[in-house]
N, CA and C atoms as an extended XYZ file, in Angstrom:
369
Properties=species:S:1:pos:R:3:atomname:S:1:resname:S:1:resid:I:1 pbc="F F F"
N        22.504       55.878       70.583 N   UNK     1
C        21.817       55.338       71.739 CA  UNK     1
C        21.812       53.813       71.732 C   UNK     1
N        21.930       53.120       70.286 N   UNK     2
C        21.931       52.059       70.379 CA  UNK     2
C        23.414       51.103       71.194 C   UNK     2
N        24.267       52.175       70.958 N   UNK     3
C        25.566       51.547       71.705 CA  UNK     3
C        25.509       51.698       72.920 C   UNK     3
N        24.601       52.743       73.175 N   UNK     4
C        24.552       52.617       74.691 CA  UNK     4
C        23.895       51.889       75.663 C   UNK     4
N        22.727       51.454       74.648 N   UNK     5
C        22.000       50.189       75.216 CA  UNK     5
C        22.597       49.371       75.456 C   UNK     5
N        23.302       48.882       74.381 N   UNK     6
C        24.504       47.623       74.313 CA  UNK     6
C        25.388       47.458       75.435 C   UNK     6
N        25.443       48.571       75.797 N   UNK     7
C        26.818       48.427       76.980 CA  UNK     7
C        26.120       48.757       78.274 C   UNK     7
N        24.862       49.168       78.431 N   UNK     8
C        24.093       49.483       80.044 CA  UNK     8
C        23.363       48.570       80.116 C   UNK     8
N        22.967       47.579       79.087 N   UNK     9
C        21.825       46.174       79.790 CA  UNK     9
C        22.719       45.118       80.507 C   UNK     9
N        24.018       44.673       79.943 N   UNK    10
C        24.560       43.618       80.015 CA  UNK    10
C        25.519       44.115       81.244 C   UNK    10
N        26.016       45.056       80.821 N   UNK    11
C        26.883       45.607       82.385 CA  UNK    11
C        25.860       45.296       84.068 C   UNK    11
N        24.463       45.936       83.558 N   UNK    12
C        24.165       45.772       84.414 CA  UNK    12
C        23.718       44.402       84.647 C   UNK    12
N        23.235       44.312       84.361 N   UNK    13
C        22.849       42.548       84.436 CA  UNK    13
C        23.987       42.100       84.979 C   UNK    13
N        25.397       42.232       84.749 N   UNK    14
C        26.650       41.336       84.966 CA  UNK    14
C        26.781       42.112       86.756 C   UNK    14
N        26.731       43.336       87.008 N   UNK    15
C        26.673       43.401       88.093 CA  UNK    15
C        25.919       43.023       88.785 C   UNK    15
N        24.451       42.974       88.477 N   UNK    16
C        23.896       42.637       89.618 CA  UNK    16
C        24.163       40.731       89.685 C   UNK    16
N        24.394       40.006       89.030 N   UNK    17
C        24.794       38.420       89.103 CA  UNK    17
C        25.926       38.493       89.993 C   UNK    17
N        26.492       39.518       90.402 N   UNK    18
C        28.234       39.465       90.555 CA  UNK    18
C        28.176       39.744       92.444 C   UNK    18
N        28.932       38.973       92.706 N   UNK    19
C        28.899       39.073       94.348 CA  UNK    19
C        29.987       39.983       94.672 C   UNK    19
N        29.861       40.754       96.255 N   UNK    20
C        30.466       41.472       96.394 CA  UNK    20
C        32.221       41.203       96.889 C   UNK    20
N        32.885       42.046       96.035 N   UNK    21
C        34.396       41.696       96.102 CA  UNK    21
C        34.815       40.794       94.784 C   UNK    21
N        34.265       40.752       93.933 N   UNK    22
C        34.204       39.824       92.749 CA  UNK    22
C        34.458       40.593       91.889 C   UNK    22
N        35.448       40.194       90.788 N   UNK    23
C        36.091       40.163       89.580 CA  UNK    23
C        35.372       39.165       88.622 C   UNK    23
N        35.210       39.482       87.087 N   UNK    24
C        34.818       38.746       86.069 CA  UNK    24
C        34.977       39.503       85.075 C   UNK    24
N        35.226       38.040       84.004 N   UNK    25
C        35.081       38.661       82.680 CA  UNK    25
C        33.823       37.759       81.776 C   UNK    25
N        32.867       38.763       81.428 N   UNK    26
C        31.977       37.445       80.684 CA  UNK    26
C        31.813       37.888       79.177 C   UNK    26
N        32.012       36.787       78.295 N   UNK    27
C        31.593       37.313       77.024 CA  UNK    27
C        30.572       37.787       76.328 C   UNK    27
N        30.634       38.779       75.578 N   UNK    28
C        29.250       39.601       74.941 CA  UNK    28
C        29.252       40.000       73.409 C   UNK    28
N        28.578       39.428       72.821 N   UNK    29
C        29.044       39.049       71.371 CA  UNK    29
C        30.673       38.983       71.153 C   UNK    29
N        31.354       40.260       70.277 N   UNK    30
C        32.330       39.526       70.020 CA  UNK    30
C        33.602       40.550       71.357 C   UNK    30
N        32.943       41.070       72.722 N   UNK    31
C        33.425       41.605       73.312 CA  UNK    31
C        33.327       41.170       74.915 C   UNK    31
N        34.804       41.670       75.492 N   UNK    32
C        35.172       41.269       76.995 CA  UNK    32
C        34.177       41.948       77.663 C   UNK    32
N        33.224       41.766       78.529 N   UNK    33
C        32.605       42.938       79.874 CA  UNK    33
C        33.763       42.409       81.070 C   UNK    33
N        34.241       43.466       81.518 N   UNK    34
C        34.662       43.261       82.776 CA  UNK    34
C        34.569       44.106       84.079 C   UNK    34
N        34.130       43.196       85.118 N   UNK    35
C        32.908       43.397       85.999 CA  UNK    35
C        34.652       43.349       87.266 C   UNK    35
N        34.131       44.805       88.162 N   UNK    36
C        34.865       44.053       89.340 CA  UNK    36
C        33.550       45.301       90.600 C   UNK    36
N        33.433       44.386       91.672 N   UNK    37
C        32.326       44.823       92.066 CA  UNK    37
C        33.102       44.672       93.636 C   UNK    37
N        33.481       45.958       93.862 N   UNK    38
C        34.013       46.422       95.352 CA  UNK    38
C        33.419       45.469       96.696 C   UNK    38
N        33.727       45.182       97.532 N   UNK    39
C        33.131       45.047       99.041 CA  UNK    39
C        32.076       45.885       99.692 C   UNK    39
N        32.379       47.390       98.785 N   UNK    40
C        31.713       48.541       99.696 CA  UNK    40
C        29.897       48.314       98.933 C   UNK    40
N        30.280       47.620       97.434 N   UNK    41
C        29.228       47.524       96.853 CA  UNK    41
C        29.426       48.474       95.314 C   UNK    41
N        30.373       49.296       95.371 N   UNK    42
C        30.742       49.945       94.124 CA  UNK    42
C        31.112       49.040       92.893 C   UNK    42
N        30.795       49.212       92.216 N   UNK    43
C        31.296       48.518       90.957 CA  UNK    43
C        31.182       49.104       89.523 C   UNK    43
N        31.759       48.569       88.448 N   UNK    44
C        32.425       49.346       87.261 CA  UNK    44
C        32.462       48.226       86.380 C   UNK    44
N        32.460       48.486       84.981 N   UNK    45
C        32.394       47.416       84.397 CA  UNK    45
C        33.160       48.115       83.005 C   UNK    45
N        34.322       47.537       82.356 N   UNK    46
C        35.061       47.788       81.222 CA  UNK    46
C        34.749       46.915       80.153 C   UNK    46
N        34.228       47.992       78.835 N   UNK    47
C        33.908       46.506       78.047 CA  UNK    47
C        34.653       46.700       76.680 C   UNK    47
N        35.837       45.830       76.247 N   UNK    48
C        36.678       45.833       75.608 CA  UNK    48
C        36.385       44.649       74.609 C   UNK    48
N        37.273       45.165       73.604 N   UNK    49
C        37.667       43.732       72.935 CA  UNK    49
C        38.426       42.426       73.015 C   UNK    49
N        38.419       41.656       72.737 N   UNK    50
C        39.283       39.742       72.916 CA  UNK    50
C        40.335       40.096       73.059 C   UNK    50
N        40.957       41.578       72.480 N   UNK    51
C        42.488       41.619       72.340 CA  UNK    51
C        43.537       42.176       73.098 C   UNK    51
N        42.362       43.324       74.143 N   UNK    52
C        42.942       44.039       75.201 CA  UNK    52
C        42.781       43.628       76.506 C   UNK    52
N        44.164       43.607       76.864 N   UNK    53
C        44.646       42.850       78.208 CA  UNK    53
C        43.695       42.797       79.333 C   UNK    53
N        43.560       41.877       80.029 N   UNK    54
C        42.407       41.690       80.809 CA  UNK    54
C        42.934       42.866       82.304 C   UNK    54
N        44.196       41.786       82.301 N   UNK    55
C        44.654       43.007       83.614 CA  UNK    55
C        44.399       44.277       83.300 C   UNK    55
N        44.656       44.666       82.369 N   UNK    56
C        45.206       46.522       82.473 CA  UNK    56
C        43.452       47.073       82.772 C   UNK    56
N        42.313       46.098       82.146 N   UNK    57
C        41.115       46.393       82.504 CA  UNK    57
C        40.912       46.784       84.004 C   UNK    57
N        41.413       45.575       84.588 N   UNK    58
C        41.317       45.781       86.371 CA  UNK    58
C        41.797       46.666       86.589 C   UNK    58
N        43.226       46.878       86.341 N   UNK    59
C        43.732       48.007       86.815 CA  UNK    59
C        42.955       49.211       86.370 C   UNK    59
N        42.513       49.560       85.292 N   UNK    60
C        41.630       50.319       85.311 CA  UNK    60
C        40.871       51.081       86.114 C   UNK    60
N        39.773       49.948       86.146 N   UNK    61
C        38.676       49.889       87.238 CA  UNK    61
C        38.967       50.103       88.404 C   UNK    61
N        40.027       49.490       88.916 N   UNK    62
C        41.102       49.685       90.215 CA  UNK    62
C        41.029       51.406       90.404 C   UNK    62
N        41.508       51.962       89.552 N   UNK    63
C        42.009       53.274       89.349 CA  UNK    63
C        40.831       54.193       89.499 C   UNK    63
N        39.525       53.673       89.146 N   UNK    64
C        38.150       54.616       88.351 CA  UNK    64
C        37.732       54.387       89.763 C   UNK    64
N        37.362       53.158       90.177 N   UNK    65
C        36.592       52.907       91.560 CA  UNK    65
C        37.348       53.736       92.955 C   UNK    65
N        38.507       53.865       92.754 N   UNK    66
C        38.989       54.362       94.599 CA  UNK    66
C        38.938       55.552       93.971 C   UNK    66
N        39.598       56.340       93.161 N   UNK    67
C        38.715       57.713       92.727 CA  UNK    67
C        37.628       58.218       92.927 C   UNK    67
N        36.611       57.218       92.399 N   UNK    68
C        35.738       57.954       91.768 CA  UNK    68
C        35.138       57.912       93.509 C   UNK    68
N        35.164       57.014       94.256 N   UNK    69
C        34.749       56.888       96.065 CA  UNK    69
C        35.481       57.675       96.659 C   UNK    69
N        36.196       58.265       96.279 N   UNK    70
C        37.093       59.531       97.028 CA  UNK    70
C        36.231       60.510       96.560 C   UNK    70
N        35.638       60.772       95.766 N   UNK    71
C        35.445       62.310       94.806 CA  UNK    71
C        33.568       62.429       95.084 C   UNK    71
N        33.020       61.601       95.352 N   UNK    72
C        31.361       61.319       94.958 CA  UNK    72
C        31.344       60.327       96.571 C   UNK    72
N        30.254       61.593       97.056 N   UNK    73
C        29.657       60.744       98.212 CA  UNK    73
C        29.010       59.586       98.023 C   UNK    73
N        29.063       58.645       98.963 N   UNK    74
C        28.869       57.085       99.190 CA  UNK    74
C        27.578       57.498       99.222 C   UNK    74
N        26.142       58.421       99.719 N   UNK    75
C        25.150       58.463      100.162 CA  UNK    75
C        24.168       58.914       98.325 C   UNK    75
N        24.913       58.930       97.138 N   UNK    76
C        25.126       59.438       95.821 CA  UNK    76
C        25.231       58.067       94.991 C   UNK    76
N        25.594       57.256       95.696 N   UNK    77
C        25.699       56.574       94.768 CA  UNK    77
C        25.288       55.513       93.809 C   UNK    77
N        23.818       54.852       94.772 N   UNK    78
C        22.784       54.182       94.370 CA  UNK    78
C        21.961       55.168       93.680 C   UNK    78
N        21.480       56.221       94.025 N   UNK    79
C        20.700       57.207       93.714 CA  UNK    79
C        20.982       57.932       92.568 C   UNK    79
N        22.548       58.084       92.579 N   UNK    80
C        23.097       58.738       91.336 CA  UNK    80
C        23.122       58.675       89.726 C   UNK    80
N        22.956       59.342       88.781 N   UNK    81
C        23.341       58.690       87.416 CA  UNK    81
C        24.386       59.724       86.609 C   UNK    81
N        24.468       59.561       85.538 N   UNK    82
C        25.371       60.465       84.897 CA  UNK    82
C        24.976       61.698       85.077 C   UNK    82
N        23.874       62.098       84.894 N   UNK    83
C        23.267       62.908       84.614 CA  UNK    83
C        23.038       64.154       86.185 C   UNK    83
N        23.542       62.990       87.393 N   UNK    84
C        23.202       64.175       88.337 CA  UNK    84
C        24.642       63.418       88.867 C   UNK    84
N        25.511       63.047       88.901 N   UNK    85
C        26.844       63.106       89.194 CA  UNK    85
C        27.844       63.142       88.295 C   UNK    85
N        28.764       64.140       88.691 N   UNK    86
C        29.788       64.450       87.780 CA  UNK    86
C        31.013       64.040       88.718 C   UNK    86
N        31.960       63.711       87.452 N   UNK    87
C        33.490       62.782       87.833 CA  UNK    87
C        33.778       62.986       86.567 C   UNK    87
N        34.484       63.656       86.035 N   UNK    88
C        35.265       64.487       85.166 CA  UNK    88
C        36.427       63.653       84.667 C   UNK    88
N        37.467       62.836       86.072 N   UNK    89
C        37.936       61.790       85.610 CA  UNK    89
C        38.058       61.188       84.480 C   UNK    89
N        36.669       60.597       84.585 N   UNK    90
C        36.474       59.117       83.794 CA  UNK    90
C        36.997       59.915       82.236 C   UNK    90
N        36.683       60.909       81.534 N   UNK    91
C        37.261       60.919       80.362 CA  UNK    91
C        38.616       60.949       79.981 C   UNK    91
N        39.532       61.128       81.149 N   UNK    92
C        41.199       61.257       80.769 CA  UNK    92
C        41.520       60.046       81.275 C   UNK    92
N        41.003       59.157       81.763 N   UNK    93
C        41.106       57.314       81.992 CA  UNK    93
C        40.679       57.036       81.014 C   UNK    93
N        40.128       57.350       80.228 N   UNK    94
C        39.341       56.356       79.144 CA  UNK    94
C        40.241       56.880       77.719 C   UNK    94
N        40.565       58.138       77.708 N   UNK    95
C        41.528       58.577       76.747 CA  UNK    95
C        42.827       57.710       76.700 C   UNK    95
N        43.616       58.138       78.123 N   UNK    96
C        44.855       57.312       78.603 CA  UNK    96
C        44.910       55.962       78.562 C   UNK    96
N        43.851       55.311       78.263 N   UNK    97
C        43.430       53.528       78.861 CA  UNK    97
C        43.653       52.984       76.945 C   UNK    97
N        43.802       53.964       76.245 N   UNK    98
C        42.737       53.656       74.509 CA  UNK    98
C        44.047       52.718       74.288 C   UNK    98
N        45.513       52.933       74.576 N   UNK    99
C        46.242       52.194       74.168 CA  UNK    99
C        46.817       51.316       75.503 C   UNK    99
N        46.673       50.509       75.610 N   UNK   100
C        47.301       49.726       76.698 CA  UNK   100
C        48.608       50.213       77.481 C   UNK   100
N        49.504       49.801       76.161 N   UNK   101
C        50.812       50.082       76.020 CA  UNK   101
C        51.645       51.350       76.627 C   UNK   101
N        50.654       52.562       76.398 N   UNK   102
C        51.101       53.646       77.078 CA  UNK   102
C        50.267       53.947       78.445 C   UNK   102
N        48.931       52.642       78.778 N   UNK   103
C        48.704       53.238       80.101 CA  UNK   103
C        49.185       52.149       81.324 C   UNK   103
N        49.713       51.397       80.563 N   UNK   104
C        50.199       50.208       81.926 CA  UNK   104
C        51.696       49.659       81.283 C   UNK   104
N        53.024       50.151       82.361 N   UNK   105
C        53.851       49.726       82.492 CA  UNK   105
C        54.276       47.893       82.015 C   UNK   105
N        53.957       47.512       82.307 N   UNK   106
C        54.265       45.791       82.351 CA  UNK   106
C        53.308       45.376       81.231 C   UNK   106
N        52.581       46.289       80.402 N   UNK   107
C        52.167       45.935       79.103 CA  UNK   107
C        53.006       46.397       78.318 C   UNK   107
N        53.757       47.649       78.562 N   UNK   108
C        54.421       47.963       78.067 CA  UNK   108
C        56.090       47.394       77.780 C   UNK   108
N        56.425       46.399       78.814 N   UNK   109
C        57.719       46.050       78.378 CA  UNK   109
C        57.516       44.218       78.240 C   UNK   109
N        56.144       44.215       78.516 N   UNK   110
C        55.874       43.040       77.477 CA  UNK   110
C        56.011       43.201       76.382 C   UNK   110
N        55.203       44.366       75.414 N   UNK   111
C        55.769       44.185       74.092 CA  UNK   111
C        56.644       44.735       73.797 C   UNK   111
N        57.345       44.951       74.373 N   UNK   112
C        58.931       45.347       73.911 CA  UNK   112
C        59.829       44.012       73.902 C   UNK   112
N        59.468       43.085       74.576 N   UNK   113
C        60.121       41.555       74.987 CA  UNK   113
C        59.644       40.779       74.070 C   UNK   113
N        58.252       41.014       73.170 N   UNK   114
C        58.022       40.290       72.349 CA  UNK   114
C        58.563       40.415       70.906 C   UNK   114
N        58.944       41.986       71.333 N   UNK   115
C        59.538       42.530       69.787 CA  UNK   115
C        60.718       42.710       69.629 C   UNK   115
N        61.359       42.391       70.547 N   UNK   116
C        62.836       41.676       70.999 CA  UNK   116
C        63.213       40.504       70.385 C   UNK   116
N        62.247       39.558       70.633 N   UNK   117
C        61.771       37.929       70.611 CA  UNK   117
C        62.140       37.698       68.918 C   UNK   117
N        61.024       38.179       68.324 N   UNK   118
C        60.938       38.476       66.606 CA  UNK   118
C        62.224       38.893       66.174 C   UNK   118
N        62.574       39.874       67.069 N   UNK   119
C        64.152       40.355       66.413 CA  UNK   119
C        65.286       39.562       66.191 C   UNK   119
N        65.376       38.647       66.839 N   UNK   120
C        66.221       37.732       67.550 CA  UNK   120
C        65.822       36.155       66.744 C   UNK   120
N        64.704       35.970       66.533 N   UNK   121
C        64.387       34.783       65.765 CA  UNK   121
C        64.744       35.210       64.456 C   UNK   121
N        64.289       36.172       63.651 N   UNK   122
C        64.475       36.112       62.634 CA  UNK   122
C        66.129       36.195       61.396 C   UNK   122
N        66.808       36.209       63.183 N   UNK   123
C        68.510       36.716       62.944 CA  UNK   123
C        69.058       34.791       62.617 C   UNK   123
């Protein structure tokens, strides 16, 4: 429970500071929160480490937010919590998301270009 504190005070806090249609990343001890907070008012917050790509976060969130507003009535969603809305989703995004590399393309042939790079210097 204590991790979960950790990650529901500051998320929220970061959303509600966060204007609508807004993207951020703010630091939280030694971890990324990243906040992107829809137009409609939906918002999501990914909280990673220094080391994982900021984009693939958005894209993420990108992915979780028009979902999860397709799947869960808009009239659900202030009102809603885990506990009385279900989105089944979010655990095969969060599985698929664990390595960058295999969930976002253009992370993926980044490090292939970097490990190209090494190959090639060390010749």
């Amino acid at each position: 429970s204590s991790v979960q504190e950790f990650m529901t005070f500051p998320s929220q806090l970061i959303v509600e500071r966060s204007e609508l249609g807004s993207r951020a990343s703010v630091k939280e001890q030694e971890y990324l929160c990243h906040v992107y907070v829809r137009n409609d008012g939906l918002a999501g917050v990914v909280i990673a480490d220094n080391e994982y790509p900021q984009r693939v976060c958005f894209t993420l969130l990108d992915k979780v937010l028009d979902e999860f507003s397709r799947q869960v009535s808009r009239a659900d969603w202030a009102s809603g919590s885990p506990a009385t809305i279900s989105y089944a989703a979010l655990d095969g995004y969060l599985s698929k998301y664990q390595n960058p590399r295999d969930a976002d393309p253009m992370t993926k042939v980044q490090a292939e270009l970097d490990e190209t790079k090494i190959i090639l210097v060390r010749r």
